[in-house]
N, C-alpha and C positions, 0 to 999 in steps of 0.2 A: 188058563183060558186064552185062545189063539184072540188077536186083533183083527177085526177084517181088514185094517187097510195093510197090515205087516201082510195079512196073506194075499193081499191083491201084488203086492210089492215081489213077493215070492213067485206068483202065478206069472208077473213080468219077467222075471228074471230066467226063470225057468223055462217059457214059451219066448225068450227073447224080442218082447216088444220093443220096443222105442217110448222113454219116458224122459226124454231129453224135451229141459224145457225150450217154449218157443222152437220150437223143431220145424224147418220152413218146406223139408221133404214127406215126413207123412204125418204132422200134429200130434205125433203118440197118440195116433189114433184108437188102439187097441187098450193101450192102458187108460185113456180116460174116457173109451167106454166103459171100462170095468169103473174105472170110480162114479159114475155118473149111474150105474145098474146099483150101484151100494147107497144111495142116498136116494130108490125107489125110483128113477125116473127124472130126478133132476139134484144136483149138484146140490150139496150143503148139507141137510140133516143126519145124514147117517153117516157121507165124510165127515163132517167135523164130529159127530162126535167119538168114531172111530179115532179119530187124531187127537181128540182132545184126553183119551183116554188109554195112548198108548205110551208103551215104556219106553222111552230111548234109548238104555241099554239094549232089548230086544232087538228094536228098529237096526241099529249098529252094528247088526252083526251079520246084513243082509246087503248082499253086493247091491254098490248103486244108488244106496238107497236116498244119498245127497237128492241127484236128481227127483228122483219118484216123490220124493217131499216136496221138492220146490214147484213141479209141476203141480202136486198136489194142491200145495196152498195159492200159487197164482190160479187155480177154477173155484175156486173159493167164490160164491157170490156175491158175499156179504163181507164189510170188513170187522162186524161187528161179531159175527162168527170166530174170524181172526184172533181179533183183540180176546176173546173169552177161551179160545184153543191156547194163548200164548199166556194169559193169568195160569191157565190148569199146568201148562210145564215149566210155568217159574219155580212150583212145587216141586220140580224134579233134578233141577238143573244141576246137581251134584251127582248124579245117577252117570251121567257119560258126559266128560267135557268135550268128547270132537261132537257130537249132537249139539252142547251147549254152542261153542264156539262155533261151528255151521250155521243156526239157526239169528243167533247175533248178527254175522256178518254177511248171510243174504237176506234175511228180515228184519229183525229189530232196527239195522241202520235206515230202512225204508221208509220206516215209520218217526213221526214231529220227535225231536225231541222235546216237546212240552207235553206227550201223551204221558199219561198216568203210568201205560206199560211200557214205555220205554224206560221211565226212570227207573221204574220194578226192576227191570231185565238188568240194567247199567249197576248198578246198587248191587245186585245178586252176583252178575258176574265180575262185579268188582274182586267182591270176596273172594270167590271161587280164586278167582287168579294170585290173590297175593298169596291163598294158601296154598297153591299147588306152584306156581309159577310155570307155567305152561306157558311158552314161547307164543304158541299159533292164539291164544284166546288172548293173551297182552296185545299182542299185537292189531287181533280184532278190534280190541277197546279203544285202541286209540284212534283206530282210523275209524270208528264209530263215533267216540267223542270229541274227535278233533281236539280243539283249544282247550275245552272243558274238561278234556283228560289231566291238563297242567297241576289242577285242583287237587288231585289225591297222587297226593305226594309218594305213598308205598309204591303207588303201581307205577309210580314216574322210577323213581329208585332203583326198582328192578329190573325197568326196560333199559336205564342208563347200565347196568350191568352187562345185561345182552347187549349192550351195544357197545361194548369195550370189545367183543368180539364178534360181533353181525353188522357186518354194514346195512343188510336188512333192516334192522332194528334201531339201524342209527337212522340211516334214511326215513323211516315210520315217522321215528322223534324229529326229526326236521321239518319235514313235510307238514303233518297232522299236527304237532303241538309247537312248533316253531324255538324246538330245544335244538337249541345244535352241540 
């Protein structure tokens, strides 16, 4: 069964909208009429649950689709909307780690770290990364958790790995966790 926001995503990408967020030349006008026509006339109900229900593998395999997300969730009206789209893909977050790792580090870091779903998210993708060791989501983490990333010692471990050969990664540990 198709997702409408994957197929709004598609219908953009196909008719070449503009889903770039914050876009100061034409608002992606064209795509968030389409998402704003999928919630009945006004933003939220049927986006988010479109979103709250879609697969991130799917999503991932559709040019662009970083943007068309982040515009998506910036019309979002509610944050509480938010907060219940991001509990429903904590359940998935092993399904595609560049979804994962995109989602962490233009939202999750947005968000208190004292929220319930951030810790969720932090905790989840913790695991995720010691057991895959994926450079780009290590990297999210820490400049998500800053100083607090010091605390879990595996993921310090492996980013001090990559940084025997990434000055990227040294840099990260310097900056963010004041490892040098």
């Amino acid at each position: 069964m198709s997702n409408p926001f994957i197929d709004i995503v598609r219908t953009a990408n196909k008719n070449k909208w503009c889903t770039t967020p914050y876009c100061t030349t034409c608002i992606a006008r064209e795509y968030r009429q389409a998402l704003q026509d999928l919630g009945g006339g006004g933003l939220g109900g049927g986006l988010a649950n479109a979103l709250s229900k879609l697969k991130p593998s799917e999503l991932t395999l559709e040019d662009n689709w970083q943007d068309a997300l982040l515009t998506a969730i910036i019309d979002l009206p509610f944050s509480l909307q938010l907060e219940g789209i991001l509990k429903n893909w904590s359940e998935k977050l092993d399904e595609d780690i560049n979804f994962t790792d995109f989602v962490l580090f233009k939202v999750i870091r947005n968000i208190s770290s004292n929220s319930e779903i951030w810790k969720q998210w932090i905790d989840i993708c913790i695991s995720l990364a010691v057991r895959s060791h994926n450079f780009s989501l290590i990297e999210s983490l820490l400049l998500v958790m800053g100083r607090k990333a010091v605390d879990q010692q595996e993921l310090i471990e492996i980013a001090k790995e990559y940084a025997k050969s990434s000055r990227q990664m040294k840099r990260v540990l310097s900056n963010s966790c004041g490892i040098k």
